[in-house]
N, C-alpha and C positions, 0 to 999 in steps of 0.2 A: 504494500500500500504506500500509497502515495503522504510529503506533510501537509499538514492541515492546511488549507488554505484559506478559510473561511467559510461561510454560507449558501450557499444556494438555495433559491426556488425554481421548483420544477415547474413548467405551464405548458396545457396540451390543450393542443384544442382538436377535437372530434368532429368532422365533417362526415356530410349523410353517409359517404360510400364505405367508412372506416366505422367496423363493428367495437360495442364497449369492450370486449377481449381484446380486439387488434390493440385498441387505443392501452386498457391495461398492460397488456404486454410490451406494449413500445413504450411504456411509463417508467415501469420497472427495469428495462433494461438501461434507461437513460439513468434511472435512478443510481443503477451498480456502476455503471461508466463514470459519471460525476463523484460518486463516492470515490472510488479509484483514483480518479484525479485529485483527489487532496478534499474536497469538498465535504462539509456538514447539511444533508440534504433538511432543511427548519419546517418546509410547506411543499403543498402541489396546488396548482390552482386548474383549473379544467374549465373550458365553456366548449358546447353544443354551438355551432355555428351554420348554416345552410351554406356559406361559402366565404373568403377569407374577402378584407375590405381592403383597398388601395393604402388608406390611411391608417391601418390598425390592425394587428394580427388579431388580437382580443377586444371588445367592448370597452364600453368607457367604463362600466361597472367594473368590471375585470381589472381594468388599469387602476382604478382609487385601489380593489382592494390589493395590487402586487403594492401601491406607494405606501397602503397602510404596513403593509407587511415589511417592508425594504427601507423603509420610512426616510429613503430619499435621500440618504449620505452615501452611497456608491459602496456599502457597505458588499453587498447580498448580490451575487451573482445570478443574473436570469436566467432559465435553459428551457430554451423552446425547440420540442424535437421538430 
């Protein structure tokens, strides 16, 4: 294993053609690979989306809560598969 390198949050977002298994599955492994990497995994955030936006991989909802979470000092690493 890798040194610690601080925090991460995991975020996945689920589109219609990607089953809840596909999407856990790809969560989990993303989870072991950032562990690996030095990483403390803190949260997962997950949104249901019918397709990704120009402007936003996630909702604005989704967004407040990674800043609640991350609380916006460049602390907490994002990982979006």
């Amino acid at each position: 294993m890798g040194t610690r390198r601080g925090k991460a949050v995991i975020v996945a977002v689920q589109l219609p053609e990607v089953t809840s298994d596909e999407l856990a599955s790809s969560v989990a492994e993303l989870e072991r690979l950032v562990t690996t990497l030095g990483y403390t995994v803190v949260a997962r955030v997950q949104q249901a989306r019918s397709h990704l936006a120009a402007a936003a991989v996630v909702g604005e909802g989704k967004l407040q809560e990674l800043a609640a979470l991350t609380g916006g000092s460049g602390d907490t690493a994002v990982v979006v598969p």
